[in-house]
C-alpha positions in Angstrom: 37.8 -40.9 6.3 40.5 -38.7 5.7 42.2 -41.1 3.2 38.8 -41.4 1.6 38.8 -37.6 0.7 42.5 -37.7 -0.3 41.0 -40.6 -2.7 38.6 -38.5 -4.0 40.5 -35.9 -4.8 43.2 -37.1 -6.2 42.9 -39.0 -9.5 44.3 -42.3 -9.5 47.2 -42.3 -12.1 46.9 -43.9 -15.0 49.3 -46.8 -15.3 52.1 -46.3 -17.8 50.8 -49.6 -19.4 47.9 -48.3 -19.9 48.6 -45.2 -22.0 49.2 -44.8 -25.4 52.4 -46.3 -26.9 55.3 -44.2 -27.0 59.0 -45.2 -27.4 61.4 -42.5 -27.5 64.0 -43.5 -30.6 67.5 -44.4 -29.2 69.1 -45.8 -32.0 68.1 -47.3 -35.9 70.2 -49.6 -38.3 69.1 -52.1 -40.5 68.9 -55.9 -40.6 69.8 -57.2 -44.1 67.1 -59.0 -46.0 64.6 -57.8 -42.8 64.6 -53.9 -42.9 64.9 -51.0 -40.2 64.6 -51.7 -36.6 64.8 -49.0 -33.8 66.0 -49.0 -30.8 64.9 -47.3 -27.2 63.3 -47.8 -24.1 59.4 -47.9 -24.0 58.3 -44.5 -22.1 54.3 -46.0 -21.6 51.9 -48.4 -23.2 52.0 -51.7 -24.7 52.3 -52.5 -28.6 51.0 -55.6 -30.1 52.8 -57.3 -33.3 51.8 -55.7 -36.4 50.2 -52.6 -35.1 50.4 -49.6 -37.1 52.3 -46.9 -35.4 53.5 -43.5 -36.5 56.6 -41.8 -36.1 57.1 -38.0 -35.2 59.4 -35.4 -34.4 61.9 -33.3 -36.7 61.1 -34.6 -39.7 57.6 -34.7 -41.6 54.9 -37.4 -39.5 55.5 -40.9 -41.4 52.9 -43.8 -40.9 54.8 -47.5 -40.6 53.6 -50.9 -39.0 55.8 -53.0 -36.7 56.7 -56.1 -37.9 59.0 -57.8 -35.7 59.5 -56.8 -31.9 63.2 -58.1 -29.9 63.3 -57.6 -26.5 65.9 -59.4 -23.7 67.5 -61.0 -27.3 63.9 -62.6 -28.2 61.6 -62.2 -30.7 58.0 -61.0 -28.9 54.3 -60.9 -29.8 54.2 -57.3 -27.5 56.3 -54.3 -26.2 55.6 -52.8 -23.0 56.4 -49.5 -20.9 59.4 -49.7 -18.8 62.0 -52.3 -21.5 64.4 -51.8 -23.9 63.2 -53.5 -27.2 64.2 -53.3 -31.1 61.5 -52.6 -33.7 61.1 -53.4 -37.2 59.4 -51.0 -39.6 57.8 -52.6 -42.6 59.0 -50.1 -45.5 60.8 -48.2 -44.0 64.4 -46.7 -44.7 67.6 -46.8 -42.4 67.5 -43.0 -43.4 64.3 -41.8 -43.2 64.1 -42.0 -39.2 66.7 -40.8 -36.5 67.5 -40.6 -32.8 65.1 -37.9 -31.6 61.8 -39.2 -33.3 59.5 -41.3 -31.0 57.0 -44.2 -32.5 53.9 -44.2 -30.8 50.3 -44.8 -31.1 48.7 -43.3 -34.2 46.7 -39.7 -33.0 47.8 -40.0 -29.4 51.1 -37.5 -29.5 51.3 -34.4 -32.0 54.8 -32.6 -33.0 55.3 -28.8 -31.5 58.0 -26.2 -32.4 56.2 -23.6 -29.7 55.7 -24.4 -26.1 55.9 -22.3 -22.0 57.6 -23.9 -19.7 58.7 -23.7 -16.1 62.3 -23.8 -15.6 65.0 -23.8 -13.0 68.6 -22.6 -13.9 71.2 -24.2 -12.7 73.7 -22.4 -9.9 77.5 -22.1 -11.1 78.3 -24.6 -8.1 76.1 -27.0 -9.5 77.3 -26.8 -13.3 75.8 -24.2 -14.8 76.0 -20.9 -16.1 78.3 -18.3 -14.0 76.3 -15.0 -15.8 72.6 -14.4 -16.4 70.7 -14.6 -19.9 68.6 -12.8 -22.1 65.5 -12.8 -24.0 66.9 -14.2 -27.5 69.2 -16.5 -25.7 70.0 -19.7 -27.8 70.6 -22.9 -25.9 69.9 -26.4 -26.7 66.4 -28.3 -25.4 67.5 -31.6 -24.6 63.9 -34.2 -24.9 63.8 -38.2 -24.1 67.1 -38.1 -26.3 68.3 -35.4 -28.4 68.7 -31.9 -28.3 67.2 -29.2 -30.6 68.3 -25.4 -30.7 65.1 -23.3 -29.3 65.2 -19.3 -28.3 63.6 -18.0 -25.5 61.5 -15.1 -24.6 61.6 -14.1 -20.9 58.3 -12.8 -19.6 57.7 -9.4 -19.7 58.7 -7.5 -16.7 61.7 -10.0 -16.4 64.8 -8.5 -18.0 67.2 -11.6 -17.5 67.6 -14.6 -15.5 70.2 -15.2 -13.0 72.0 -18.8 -11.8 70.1 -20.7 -9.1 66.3 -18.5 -10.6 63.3 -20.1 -11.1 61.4 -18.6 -14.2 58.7 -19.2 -17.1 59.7 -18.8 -20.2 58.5 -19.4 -24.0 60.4 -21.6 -26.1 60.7 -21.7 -30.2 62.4 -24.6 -31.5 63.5 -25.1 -34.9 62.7 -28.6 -35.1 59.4 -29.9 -34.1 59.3 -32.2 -30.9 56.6 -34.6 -30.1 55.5 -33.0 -26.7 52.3 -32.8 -24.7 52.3 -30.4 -21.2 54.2 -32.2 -18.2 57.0 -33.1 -20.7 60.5 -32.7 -18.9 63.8 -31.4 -20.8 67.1 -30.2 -20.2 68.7 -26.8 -21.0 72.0 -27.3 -22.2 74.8 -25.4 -23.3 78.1 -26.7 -25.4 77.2 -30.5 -24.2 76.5 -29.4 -19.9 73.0 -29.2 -18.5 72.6 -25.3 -17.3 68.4 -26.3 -16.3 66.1 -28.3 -16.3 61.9 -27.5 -16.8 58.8 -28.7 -17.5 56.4 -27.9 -20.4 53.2 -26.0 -19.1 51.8 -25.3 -21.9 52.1 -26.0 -26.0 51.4 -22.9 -27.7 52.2 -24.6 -31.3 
């Protein structure tokens, strides 16, 4: 009984599978006489040969269909959550897409520059910071695979934020990142992770 109401009140997860397609990209280079293929590891979702997909982040939204899909050295009708594949972009240029970007699903993810999140600062003894920081503070925002500059603002009544605190704080990047609430990233700071949060909500 007791597991019945845990049942009911907790959703069942959707399986990654089942999600939306959304491949974080790792890598990109190009195959002569073929075109651009990226690299990375499939976050959720399966992607059928020749689906349309689009690809977001830091650069302006670009619409591209996967022609060719490698994964374990093969060539494959499908990509699915959890492997390491290579994709090829019809028309696309080696230079017009770059580590950072994810390709996913048309409509199912949308690029943000403005986000709160929840976030835990490292303690010196753990590799972080050995002062506090401000409101205006100007650290990297390391998501699936790259890092983009963002500033924060500390919440009001909090004047700055010691090693080892727990705090909320609003982000501004200055490069959009595909991001939806739940997303995880790392703070970090001349190459070392000084936190690590969650996005709780995407302001814009």
């Amino acid at each position: 009984e007791l597991m019945d109401a845990v049942d009911d009140f907790i959703p069942t997860p959707e399986r990654d599978m089942d999600k939306p397609f959304l491949m974080p990209i790792e890598d990109v280079f190009t195959i002569t006489g073929r075109g651009t293929v990226v690299t990375g590891r499939v976050e959720r979702g399966k992607l059928p040969i020749n689906s349309e997909v689009e690809i977001l982040g830091i650069r302006e939204a670009q619409k591209t269909t996967v022609t060719g899909i490698e994964m374990f050295h093969k060539q494959m009708d499908e990509a699915w959550a959890g492997e390491n594949c290579g994709l090829l972009l019809r028309g696309t240029r080696r230079e017009d897409v770059e580590r950072g970007q994810v390709v996913c699903k048309p409509g199912s993810i949308t690029p943000h520059t403005e986000f709160e999140g929840h976030v835990y600062i490292l303690t010196k003894d753990e590799g972080g910071r050995h002062n506090p920081f401000y409101s205006n503070y100007r650290p990297q925002f390391y998501f699936r695979t790259t890092d983009v500059t963002g500033v924060i603002t500390l919440p009001e009544g909090t004047e700055m934020v010691m090693p080892g605190d727990t705090t909320e704080m609003t982000v501004q990047l200055i490069q959009p990142i595909a991001m939806e609430e739940g997303l995880g990233f790392a703070i970090r700071e001349g190459g070392r992770t000084v936190g690590s949060g969650r996005v709780t909500k995407v302001i814009k």
